[in-house]
N, C-alpha and C positions, 0 to 999 in steps of 0.2 A: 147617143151612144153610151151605152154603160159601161165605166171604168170597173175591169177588176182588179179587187188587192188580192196582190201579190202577196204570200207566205215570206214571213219573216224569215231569211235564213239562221241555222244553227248558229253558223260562228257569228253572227251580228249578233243572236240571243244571250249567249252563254256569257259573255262578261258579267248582263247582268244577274245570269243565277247563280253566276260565282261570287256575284259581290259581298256576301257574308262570311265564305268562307276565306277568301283572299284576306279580307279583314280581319278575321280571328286569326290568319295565319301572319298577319303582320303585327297584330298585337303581340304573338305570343311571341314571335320573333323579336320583339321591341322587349317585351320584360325579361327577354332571355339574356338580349343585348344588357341591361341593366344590372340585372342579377349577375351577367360576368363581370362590368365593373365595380361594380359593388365588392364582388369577391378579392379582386383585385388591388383594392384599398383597403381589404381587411386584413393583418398581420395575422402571421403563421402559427398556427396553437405550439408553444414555446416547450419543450421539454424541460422535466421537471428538471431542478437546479441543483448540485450534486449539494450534498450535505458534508459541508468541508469540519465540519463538529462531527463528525463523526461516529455520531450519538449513537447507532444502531450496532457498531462492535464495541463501543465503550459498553453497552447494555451486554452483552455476552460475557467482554473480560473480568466484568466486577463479580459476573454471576458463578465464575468460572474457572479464578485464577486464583491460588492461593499463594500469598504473599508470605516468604519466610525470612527472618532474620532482619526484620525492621523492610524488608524490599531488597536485601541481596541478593535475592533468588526466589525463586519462585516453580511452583507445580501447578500443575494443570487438569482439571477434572474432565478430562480426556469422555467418560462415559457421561457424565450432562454434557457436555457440548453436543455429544451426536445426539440427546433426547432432542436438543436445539437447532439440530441441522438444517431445519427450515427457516430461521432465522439467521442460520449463517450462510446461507445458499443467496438468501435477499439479499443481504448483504454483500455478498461476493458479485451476482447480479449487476448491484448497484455501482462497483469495482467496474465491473466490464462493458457497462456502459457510454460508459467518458470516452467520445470518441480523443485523436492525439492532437486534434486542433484545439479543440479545447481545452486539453492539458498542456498545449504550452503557451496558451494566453494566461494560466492563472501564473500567482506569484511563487517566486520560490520556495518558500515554505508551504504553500498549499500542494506543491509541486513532491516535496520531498514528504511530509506527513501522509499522504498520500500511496508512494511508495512504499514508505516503510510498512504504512498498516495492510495494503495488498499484501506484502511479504510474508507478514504474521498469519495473518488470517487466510491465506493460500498453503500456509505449512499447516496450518492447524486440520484445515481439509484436505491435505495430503493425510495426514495421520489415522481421522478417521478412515479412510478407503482401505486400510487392512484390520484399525481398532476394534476387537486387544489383542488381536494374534499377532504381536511383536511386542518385542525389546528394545527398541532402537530407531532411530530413523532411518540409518543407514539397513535397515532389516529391506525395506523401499528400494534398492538399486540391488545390482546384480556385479557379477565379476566387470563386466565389460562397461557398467556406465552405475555413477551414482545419481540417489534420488533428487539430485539438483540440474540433473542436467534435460529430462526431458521437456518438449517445448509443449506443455498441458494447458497450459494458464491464458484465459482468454481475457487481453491485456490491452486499449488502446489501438484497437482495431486487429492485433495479428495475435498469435499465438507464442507464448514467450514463456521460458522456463524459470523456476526458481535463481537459479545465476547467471539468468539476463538482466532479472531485476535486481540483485546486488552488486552486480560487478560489471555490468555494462550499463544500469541506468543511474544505481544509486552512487555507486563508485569512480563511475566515468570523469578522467580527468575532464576539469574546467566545469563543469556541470554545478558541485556541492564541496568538495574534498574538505570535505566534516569527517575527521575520523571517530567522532562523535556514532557516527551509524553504527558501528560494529556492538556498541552498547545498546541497540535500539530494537535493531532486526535477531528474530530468535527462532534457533534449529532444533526446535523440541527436543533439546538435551540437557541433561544436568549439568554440564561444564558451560553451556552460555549463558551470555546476560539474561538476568529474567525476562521473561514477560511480562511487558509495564501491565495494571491493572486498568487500566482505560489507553483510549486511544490517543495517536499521536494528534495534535492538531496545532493547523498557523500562526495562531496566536498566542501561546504558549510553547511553541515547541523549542526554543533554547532554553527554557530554563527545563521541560521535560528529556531533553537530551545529556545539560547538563547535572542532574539530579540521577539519571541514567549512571552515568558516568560513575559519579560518585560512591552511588550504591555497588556498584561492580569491584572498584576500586578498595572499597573498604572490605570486602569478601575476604577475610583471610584465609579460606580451604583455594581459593585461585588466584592471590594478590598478595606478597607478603615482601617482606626484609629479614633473612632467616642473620638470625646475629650470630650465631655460630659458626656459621659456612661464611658470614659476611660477604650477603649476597642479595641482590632483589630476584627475587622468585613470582613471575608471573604466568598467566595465562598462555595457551599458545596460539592464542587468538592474535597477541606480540609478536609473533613468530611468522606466521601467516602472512599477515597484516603488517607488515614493519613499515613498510614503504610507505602507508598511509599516513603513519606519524612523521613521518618527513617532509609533508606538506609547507609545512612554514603556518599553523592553523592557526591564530589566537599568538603567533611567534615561534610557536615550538617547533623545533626541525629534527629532532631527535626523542626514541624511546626515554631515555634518561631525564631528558627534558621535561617530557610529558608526565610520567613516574613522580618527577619532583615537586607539580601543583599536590600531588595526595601522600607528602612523606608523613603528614599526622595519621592518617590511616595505614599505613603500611606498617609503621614502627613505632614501637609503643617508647623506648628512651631517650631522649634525648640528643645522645650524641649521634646515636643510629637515625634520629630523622634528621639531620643537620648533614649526615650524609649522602642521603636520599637527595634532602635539599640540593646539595651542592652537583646533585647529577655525576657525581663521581663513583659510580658501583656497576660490580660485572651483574650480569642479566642471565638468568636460566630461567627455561620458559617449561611449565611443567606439565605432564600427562593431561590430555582433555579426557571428560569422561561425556559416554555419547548413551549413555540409559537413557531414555525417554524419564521425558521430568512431568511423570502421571500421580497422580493425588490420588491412586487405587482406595 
């Protein structure tokens, strides 16, 4: 009797003509598996690390800022800075980056130098957006709201206006209550403190605030002891701002107080700074002047 063979069925065959590609599909699944752990244990490409030296608007202010009166005051070349707008755009950029987690892990000074030079460098590109068709900063607002109030500034994740960031971040009780700041941060006008010629940064920044201070202080067109009136005559940034010097900062709780670390600067005789000293004189706070402080 002759046995016939029977035809292999299909599905008994095909395992084996799948076996190459079953294979290649489990390798490739095998190295995919690999290459996800692998990815897995490789840390996260780090963004870059904000530059707390603040070396890139220090490069603008030196290039930019002219210093008068030993550092009393100071103008600003309002027309290179816009040839430089691209460099202060990075710059700003660089500002808007930080998210707010990470600006409140750094230290307080990193925190507050920080602020201040957003401030600067956020007014200064304020200026240019109308520069030179204005007089003024306040040329920037209108009847119904001034240029400090719109929320433009792309700031720690939200949008935040010129006087969020001095009077809700910089100023915010418990936060700094340096009234140090008021000599720091500058409203492109001839009556405020100058514009320092470099940036504020953490590791320097008391003796740069204190230095601030001084140069403002010793200004006698906005700081003075008139001996005639028998009177100190200051800024009305004093005015404004009173409540700031009441802090208890460094001890001082009073305008008077504070007046009396700078009676060498205020009064040039003798007996007039010994009254200074003694915090014993009436205060008149005198006219701001809001010209734009341009180096034409």
């Amino acid at each position: 009797m002759t046995r016939r063979l029977m035809p292999v069925p299909r599905a008994v065959a095909r395992p084996m003509a799948d076996a190459p590609v079953r294979r290649h599909l489990l390798l490739a699944g095998g190295s995919a598996l690999v290459l996800a752990a692998l990815a897995a244990t490789r840390p996260a490409l780090a963004q870059p690390a904000f530059d707390h030296a603040h070396a890139a608007w220090t490069a603008l202010l030196k290039k930019h800022v002219v210093a008068q009166r030993g550092g009393q005051a100071s103008q600003v070349r309002y027309g290179n800075f816009a040839a430089d707008r691209a460099a202060l755009k990075a710059y700003l950029d660089a500002l808007s980056a930080v998210p707010e987690a990470t600006f409140a892990a750094w230290s307080k000074p990193q925190r507050m130098a920080f602020l201040i030079n957003a401030y600067n460098a956020f007014t200064v590109e304020l200026i240019l957006t109308k520069y030179p068709k204005l007089e003024s900063i306040k040329d920037l607002g209108s009847v119904f709201q001034s240029p400090w109030k719109p929320k433009w500034v792309p700031l720690l994740g939200t949008k935040v206006s010129l006087d969020d960031i001095e009077h809700e971040m910089l100023r915010k009780r418990g936060a700094y209550d340096d009234p140090r700041v008021h000599f720091a941060v500058n409203c492109a006008s001839i009556g405020c403190p100058a514009l320092r010629e470099e940036a504020f940064v953490p590791d320097r920044l008391e003796a740069q605030l204190d230095e601030q201070a001084l140069r403002f202080m010793s200004d006698r067109s906005r700081n003075r002891f008139n001996a005639q009136r028998g009177r100190l005559e200051v800024s009305k940034i004093f005015d404004w701002f009173g409540e700031d010097f009441r802090l208890g900062h460094r001890g001082i709780a009073s305008l008077p107080a504070f007046a009396a670390k700078y009676a060498d600067q205020l009064a040039d005789a003798p007996a007039e700074r010994e009254k200074v000293r003694g915090a014993q004189v009436d205060v008149a706070f005198l006219d701001y002047d809001w010209k734009l402080n341009d180096a034409r």
